[in-house]
ChimeraX commands (.cxc) that place a marker at each C-alpha (Angstrom):
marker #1 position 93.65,138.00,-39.43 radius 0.5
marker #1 position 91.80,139.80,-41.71 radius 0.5
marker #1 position 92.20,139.79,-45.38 radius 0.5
marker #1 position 93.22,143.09,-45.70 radius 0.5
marker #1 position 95.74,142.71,-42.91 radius 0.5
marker #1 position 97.77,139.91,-45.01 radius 0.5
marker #1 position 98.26,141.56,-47.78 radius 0.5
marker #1 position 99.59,144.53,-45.93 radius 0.5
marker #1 position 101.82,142.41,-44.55 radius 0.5
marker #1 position 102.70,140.84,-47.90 radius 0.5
marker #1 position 103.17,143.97,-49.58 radius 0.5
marker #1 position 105.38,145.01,-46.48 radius 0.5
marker #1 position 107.76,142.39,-47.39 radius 0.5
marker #1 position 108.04,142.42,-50.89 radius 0.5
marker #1 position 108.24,144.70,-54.42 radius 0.5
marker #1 position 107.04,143.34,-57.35 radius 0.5
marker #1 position 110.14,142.32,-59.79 radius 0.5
marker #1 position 109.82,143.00,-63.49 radius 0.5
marker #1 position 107.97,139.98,-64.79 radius 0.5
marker #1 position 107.34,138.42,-68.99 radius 0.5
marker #1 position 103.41,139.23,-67.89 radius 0.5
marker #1 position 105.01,142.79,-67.67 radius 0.5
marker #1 position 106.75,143.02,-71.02 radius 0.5
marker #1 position 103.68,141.66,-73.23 radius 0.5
marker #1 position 101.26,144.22,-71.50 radius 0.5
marker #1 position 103.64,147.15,-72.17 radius 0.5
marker #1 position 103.50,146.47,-75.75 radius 0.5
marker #1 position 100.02,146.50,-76.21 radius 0.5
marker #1 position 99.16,149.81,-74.64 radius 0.5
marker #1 position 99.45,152.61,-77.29 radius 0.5
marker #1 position 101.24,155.43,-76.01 radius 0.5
marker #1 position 98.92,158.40,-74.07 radius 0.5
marker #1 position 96.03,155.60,-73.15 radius 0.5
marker #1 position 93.81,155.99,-70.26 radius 0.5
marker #1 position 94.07,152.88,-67.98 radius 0.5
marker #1 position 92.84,151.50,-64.97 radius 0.5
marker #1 position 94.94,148.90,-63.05 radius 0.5
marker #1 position 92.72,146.65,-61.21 radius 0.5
marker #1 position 94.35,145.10,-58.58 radius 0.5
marker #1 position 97.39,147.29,-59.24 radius 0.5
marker #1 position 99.57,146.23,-56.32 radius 0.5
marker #1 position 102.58,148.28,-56.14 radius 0.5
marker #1 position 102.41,150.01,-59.57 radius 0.5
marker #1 position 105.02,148.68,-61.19 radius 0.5
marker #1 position 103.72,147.88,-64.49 radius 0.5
marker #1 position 101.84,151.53,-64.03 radius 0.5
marker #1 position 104.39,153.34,-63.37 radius 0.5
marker #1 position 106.38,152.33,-66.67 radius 0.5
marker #1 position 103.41,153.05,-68.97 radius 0.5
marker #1 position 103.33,156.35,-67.08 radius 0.5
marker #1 position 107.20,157.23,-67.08 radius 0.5
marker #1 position 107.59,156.16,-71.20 radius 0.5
marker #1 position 104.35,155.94,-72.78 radius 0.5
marker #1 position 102.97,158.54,-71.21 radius 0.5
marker #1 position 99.83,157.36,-69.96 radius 0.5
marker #1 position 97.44,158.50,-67.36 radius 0.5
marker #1 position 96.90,155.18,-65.22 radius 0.5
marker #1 position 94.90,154.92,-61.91 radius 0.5
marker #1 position 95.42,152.06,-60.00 radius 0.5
marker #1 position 92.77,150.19,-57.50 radius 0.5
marker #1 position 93.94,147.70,-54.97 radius 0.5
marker #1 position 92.38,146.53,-51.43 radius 0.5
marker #1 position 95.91,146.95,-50.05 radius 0.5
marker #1 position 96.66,150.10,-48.10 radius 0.5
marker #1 position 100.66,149.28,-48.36 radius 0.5
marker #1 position 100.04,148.30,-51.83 radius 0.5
marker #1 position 98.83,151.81,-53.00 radius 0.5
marker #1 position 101.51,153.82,-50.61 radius 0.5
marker #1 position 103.86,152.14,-53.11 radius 0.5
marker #1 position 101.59,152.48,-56.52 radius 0.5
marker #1 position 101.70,156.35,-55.44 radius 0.5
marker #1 position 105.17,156.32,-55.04 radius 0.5
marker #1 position 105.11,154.67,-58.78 radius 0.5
marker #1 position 102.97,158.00,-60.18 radius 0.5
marker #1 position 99.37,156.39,-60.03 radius 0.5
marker #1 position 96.50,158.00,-59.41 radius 0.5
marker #1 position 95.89,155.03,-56.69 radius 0.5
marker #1 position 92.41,154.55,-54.38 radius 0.5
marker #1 position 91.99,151.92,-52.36 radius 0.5
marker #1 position 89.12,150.05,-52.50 radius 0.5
marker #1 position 87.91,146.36,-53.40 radius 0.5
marker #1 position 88.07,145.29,-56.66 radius 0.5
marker #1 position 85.37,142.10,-55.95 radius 0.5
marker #1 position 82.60,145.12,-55.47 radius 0.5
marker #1 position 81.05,147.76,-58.71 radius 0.5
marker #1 position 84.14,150.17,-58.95 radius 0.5
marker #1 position 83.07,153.53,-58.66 radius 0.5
marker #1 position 83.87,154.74,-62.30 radius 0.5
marker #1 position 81.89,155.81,-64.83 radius 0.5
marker #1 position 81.21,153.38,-68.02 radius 0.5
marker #1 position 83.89,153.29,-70.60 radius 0.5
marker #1 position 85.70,155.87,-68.54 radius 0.5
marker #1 position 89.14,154.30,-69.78 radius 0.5
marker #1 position 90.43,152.61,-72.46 radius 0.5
marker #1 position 91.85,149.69,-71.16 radius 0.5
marker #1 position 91.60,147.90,-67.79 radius 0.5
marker #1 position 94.28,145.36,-66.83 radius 0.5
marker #1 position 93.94,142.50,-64.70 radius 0.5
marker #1 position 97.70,141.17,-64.13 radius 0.5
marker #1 position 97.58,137.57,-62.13 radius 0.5
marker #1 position 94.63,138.90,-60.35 radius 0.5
marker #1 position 91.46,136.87,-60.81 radius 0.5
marker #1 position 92.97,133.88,-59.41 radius 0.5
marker #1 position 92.99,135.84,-56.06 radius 0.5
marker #1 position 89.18,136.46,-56.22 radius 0.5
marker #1 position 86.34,134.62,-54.71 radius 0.5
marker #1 position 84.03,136.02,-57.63 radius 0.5
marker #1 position 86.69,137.01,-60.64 radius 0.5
marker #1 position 83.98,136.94,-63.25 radius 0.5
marker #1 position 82.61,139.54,-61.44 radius 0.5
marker #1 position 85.73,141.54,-60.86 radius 0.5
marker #1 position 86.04,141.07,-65.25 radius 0.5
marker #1 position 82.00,142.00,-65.76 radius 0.5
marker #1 position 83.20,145.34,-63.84 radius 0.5
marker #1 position 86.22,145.97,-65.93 radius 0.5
marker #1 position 84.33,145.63,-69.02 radius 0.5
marker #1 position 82.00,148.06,-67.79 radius 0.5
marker #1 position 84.37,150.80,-67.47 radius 0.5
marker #1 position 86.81,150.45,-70.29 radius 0.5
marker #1 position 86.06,151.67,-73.82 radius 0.5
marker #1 position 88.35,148.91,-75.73 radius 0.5
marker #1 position 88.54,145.89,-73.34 radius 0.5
marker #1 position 90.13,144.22,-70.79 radius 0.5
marker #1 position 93.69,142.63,-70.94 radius 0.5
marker #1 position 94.23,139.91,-68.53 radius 0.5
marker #1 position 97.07,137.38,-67.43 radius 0.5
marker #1 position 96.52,134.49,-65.24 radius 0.5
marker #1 position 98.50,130.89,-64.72 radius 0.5
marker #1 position 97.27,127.73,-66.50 radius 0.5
marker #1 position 96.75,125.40,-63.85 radius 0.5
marker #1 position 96.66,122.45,-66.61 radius 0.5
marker #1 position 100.34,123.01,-67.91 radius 0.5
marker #1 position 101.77,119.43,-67.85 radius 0.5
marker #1 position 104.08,119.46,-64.69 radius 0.5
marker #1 position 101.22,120.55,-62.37 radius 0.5
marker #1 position 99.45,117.39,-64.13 radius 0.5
marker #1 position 102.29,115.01,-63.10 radius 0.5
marker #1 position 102.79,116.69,-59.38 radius 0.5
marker #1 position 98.98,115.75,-59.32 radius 0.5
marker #1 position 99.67,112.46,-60.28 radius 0.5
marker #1 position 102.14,111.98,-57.76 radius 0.5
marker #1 position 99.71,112.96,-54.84 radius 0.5
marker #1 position 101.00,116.17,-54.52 radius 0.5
marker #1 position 99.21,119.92,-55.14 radius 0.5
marker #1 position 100.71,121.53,-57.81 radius 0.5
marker #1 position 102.66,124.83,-57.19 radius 0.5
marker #1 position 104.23,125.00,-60.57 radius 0.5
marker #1 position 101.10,127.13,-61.68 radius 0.5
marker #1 position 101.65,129.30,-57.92 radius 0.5
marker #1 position 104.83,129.78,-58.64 radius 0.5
marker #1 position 106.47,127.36,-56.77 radius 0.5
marker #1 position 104.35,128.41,-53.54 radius 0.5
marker #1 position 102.86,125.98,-51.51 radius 0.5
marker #1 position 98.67,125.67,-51.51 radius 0.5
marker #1 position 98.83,127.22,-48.12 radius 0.5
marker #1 position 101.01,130.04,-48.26 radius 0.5
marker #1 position 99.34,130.61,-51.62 radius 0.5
marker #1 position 96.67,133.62,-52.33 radius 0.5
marker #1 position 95.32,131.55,-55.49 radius 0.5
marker #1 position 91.83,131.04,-54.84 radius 0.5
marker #1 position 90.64,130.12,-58.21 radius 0.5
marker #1 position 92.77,127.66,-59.89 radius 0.5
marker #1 position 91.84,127.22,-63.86 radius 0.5
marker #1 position 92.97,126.02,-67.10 radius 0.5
marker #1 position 93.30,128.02,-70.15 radius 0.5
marker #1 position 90.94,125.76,-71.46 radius 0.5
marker #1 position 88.60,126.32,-68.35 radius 0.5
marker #1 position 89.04,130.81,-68.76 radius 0.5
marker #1 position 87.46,130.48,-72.95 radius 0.5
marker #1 position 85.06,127.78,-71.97 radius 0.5
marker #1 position 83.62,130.30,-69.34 radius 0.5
marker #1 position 83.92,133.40,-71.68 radius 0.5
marker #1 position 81.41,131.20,-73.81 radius 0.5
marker #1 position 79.17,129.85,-71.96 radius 0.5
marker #1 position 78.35,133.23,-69.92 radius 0.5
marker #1 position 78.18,135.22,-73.04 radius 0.5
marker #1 position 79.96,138.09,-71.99 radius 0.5
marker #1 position 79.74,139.60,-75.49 radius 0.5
marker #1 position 83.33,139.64,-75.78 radius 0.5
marker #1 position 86.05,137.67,-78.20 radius 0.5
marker #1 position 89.39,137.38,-78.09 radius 0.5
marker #1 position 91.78,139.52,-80.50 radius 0.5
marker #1 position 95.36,138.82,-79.10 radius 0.5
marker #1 position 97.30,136.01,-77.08 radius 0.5
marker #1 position 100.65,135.41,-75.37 radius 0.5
marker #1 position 101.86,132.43,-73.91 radius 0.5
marker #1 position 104.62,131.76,-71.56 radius 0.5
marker #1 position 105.73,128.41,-72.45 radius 0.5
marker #1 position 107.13,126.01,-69.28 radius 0.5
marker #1 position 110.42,125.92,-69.33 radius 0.5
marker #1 position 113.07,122.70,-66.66 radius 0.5
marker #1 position 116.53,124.40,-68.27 radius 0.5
marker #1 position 116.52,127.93,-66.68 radius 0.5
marker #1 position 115.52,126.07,-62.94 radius 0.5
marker #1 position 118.04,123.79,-63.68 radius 0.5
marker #1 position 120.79,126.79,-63.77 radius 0.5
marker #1 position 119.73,128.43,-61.18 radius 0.5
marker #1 position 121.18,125.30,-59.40 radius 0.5
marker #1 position 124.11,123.62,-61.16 radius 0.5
marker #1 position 127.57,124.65,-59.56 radius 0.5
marker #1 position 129.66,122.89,-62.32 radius 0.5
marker #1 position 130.70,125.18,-64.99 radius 0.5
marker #1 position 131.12,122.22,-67.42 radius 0.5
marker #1 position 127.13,121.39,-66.76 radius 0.5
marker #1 position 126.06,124.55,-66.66 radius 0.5
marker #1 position 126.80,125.13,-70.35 radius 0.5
marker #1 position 125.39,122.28,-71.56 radius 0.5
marker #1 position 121.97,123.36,-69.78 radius 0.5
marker #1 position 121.89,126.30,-71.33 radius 0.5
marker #1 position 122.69,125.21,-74.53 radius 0.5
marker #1 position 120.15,122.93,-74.40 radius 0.5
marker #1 position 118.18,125.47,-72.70 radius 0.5
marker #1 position 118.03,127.66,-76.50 radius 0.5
marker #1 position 116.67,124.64,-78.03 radius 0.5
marker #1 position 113.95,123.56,-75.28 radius 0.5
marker #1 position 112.76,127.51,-75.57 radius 0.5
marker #1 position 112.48,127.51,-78.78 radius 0.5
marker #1 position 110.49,124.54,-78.90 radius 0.5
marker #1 position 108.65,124.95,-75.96 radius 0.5
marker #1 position 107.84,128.22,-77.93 radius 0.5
marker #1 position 106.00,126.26,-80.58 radius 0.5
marker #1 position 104.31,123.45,-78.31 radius 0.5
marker #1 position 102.70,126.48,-76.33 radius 0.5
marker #1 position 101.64,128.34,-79.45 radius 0.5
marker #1 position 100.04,125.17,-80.60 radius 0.5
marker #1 position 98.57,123.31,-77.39 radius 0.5
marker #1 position 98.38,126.26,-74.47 radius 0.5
marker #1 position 96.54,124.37,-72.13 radius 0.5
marker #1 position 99.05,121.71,-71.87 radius 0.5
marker #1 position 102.45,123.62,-72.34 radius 0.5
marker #1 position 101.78,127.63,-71.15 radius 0.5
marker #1 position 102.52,128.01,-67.78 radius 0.5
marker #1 position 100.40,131.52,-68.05 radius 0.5
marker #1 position 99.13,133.71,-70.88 radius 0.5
marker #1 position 98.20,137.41,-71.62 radius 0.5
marker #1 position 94.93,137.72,-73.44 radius 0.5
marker #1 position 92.82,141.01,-74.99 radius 0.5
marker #1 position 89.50,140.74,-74.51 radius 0.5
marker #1 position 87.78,143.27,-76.87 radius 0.5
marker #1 position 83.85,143.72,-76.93 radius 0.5
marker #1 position 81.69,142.56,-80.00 radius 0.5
marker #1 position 79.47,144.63,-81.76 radius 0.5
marker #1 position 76.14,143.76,-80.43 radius 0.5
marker #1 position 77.75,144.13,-76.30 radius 0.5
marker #1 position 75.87,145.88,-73.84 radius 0.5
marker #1 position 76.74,147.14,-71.35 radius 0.5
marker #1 position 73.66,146.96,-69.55 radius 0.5
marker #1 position 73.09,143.42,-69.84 radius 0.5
marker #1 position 76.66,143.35,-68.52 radius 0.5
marker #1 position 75.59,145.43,-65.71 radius 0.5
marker #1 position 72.35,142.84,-64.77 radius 0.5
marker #1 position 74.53,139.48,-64.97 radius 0.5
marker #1 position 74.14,137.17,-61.84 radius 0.5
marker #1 position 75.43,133.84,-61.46 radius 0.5
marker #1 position 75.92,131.55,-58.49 radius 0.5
marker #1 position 79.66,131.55,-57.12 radius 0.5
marker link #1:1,2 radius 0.2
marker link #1:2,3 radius 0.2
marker link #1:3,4 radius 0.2
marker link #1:4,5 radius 0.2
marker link #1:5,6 radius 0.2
marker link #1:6,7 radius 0.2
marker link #1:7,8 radius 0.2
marker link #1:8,9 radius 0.2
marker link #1:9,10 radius 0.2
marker link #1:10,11 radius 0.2
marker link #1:11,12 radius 0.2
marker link #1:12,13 radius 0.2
marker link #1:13,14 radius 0.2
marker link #1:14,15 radius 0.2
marker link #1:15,16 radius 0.2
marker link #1:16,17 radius 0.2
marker link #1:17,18 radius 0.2
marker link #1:18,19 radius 0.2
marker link #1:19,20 radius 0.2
marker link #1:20,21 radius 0.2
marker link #1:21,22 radius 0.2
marker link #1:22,23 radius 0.2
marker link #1:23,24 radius 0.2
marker link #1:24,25 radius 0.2
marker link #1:25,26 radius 0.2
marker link #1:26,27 radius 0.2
marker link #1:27,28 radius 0.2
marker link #1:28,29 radius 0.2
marker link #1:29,30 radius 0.2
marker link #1:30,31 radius 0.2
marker link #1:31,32 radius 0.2
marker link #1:32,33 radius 0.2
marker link #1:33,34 radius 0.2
marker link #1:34,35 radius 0.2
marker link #1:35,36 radius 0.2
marker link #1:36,37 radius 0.2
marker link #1:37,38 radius 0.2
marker link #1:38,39 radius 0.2
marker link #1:39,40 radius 0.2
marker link #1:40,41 radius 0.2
marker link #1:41,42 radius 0.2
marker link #1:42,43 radius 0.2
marker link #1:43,44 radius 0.2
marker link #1:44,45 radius 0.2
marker link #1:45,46 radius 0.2
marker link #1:46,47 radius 0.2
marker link #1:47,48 radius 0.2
marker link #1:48,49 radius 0.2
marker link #1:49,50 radius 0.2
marker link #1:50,51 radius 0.2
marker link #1:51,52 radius 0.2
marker link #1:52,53 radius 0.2
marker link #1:53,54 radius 0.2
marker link #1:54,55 radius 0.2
marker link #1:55,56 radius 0.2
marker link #1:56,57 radius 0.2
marker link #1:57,58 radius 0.2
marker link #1:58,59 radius 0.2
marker link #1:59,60 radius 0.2
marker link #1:60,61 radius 0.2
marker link #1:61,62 radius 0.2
marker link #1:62,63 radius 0.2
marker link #1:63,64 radius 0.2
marker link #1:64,65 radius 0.2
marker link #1:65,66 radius 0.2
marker link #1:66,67 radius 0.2
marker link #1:67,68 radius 0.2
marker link #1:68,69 radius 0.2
marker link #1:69,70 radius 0.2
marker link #1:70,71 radius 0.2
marker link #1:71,72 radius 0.2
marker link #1:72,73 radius 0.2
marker link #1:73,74 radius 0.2
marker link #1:74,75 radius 0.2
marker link #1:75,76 radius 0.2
marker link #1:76,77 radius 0.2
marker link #1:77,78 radius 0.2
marker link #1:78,79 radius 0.2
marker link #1:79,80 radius 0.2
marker link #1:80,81 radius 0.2
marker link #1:81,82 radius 0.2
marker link #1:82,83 radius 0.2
marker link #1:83,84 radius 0.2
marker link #1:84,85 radius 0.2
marker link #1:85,86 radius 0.2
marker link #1:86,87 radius 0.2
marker link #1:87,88 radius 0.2
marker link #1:88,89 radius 0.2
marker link #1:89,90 radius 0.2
marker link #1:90,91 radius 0.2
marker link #1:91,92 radius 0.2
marker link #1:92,93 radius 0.2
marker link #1:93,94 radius 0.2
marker link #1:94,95 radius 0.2
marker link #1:95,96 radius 0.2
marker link #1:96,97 radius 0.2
marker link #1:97,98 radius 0.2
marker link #1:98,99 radius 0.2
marker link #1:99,100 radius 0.2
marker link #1:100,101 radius 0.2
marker link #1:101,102 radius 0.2
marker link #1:102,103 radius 0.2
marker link #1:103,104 radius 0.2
marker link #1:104,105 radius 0.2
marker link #1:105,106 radius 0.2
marker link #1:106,107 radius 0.2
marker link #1:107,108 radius 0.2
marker link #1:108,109 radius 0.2
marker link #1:109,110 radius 0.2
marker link #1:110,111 radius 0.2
marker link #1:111,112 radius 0.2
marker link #1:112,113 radius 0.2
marker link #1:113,114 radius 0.2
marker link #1:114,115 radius 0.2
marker link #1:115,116 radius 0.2
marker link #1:116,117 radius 0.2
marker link #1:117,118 radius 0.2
marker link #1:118,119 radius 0.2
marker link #1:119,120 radius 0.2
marker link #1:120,121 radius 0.2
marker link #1:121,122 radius 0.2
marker link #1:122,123 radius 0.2
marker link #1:123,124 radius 0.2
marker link #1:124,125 radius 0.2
marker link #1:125,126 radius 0.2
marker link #1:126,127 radius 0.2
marker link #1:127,128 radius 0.2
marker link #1:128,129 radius 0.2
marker link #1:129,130 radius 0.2
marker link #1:130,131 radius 0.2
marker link #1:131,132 radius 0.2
marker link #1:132,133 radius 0.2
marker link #1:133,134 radius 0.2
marker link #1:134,135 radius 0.2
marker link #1:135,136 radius 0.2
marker link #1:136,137 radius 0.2
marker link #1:137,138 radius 0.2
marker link #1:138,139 radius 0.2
marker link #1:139,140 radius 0.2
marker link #1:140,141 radius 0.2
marker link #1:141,142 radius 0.2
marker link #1:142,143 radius 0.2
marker link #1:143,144 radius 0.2
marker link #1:144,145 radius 0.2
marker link #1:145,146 radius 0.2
marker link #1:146,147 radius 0.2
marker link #1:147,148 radius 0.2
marker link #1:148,149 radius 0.2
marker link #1:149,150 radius 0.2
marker link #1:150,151 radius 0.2
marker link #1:151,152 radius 0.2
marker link #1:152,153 radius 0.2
marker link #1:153,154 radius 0.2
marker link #1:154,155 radius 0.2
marker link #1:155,156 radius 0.2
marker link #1:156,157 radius 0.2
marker link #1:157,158 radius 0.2
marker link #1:158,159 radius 0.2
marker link #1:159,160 radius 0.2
marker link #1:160,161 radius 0.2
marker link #1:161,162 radius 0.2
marker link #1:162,163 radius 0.2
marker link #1:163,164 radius 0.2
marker link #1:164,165 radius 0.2
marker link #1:165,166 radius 0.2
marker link #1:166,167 radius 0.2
marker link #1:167,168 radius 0.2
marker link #1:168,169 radius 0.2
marker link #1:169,170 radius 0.2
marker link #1:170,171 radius 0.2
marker link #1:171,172 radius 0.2
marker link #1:172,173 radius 0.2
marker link #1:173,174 radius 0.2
marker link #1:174,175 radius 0.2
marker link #1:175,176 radius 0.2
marker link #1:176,177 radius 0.2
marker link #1:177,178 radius 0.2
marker link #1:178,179 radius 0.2
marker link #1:179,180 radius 0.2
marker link #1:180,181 radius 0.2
marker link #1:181,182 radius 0.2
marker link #1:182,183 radius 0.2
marker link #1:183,184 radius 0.2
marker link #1:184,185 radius 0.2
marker link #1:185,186 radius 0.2
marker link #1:186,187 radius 0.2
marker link #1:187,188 radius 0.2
marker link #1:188,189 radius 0.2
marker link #1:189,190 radius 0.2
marker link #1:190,191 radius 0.2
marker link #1:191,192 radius 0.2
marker link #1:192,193 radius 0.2
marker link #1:193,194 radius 0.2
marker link #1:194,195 radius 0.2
marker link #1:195,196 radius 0.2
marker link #1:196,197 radius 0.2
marker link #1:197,198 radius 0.2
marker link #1:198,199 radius 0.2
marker link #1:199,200 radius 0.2
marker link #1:200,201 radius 0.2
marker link #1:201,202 radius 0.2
marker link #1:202,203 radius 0.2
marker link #1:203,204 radius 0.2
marker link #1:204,205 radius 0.2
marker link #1:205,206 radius 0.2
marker link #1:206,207 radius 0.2
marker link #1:207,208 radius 0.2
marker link #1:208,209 radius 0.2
marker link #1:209,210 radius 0.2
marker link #1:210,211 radius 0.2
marker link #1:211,212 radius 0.2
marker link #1:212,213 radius 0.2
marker link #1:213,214 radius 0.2
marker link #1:214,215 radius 0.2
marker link #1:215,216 radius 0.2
marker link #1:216,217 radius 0.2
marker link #1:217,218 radius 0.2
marker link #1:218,219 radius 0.2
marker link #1:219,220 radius 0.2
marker link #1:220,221 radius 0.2
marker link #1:221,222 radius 0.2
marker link #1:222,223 radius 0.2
marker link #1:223,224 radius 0.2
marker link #1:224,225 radius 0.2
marker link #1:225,226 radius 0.2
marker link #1:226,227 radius 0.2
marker link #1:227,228 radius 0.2
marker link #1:228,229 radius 0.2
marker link #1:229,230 radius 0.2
marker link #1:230,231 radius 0.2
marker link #1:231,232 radius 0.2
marker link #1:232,233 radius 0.2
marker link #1:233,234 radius 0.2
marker link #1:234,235 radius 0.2
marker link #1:235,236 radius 0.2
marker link #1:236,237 radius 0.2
marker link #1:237,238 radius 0.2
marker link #1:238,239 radius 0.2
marker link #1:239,240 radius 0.2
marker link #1:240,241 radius 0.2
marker link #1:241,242 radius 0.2
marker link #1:242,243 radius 0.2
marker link #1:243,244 radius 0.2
marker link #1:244,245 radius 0.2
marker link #1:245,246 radius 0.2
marker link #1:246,247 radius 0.2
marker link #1:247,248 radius 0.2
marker link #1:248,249 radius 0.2
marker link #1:249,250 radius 0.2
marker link #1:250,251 radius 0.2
marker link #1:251,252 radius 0.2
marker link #1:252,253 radius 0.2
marker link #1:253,254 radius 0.2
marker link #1:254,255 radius 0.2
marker link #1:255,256 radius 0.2
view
């Protein structure tokens, strides 16, 4: 089966619920922006910054299901793949985002070269942190981790490219994309709200979520202060520096 073909039938089956990657995007976009959504999927996200900011937001996904349901969401949604040079103009928005999509790629630096190409400000991206400490002890124990996939199994997963936090500046770096980073989120890793989600006992279910306050609130701090080992994913603004250019950006090659 094709790739296309899969995530048709993934995007058959599913909507995209409202997720914290969602909430920490939305409040960086200043109302009335220009934005491009790579790898929109079904628009959600889109369609919110369209319906109360008041944006104008086209979306760009390889999925043909995907984009019948970013349309349906108010984008200006085009199919095509993200992993090739997207047809716009340079600095033609003011924002891209890329939402839990480079893990998906086979080249995401490439993908992330692009959307620096056509957005005036930056790029803002969210991905997992495949180094947040329970993936490290499901490694230990033998296993593959699917606490960075979301609980998904490595091969019903479409992660591709599993890295740290660590791993994402390190590569910033070393490439010298001409970029730096202005703003960061983390999700921190939380055991109480899984534990909920399967305690029948009233008496044990309000311990765990009083206990639950106090592990968020520290898990709050520990993620603030060491990402790599406590944010299960992050939301980061990539904004260019003064002496980027775009055409050097344009001529980058590296082996993938």
């Amino acid at each position: 089966m094709h790739r296309e073909e899969t995530l048709n039938l993934a995007w058959q089956k599913k909507d995209t619920p409202w997720v914290w990657e969602y909430d920490v995007i939305f409040d960086l976009i200043a109302p009335g922006s220009k934005i491009l959504d790579v790898g929109c999927g079904d628009g959600v996200l889109g369609g919110k910054l369209i319906e109360t900011k008041n944006c104008v937001v086209t979306g760009i996904d390889m999925s043909q299901e995907a984009i019948r349901k970013a349309r349906l969401n108010k984008l200006e949604a085009l199919i095509g793949d993200i992993e090739k040079p997207l047809d716009f103009a340079d600095e033609s928005f003011d924002y891209a985002i890329l939402c839990n999509v480079l893990e998906h790629l086979v080249d995401p630096l490439a993908t992330l070269k692009e959307s620096l190409r056509v957005s005036r400000e930056g790029v803002i991206i969210s991905v997992p942190n495949f180094a947040v400490f329970p993936a490290r002890v499901e490694l230990a124990l033998g296993r593959f981790p699917r606490t960075p996939l979301f609980r998904l199994k490595w091969y019903n997963s479409q992660h591709i490219r599993l890295f740290s936090y660590k791993d994402f500046k390190c590569a910033l770096n070393e490439l010298h994309f001409g970029v730096h980073l202005v703003k960061e989120e983390f999700q921190p890793f939380c055991v109480a709200p899984m534990l909920a989600n399967r305690l029948q006992n009233p008496l044990a279910l309000f311990w765990v979520r009083v206990l639950g306050k106090v592990e968020d609130f520290s898990m709050r701090i520990l993620a603030r202060l060491l990402p790599n080992l406590f944010a299960l994913s992050y939301v980061a603004v990539l904004e260019k520096d003064k002496d980027f250019s775009i055409d050097k950006i344009k001529g980058y090659d590296y082996d993938v």
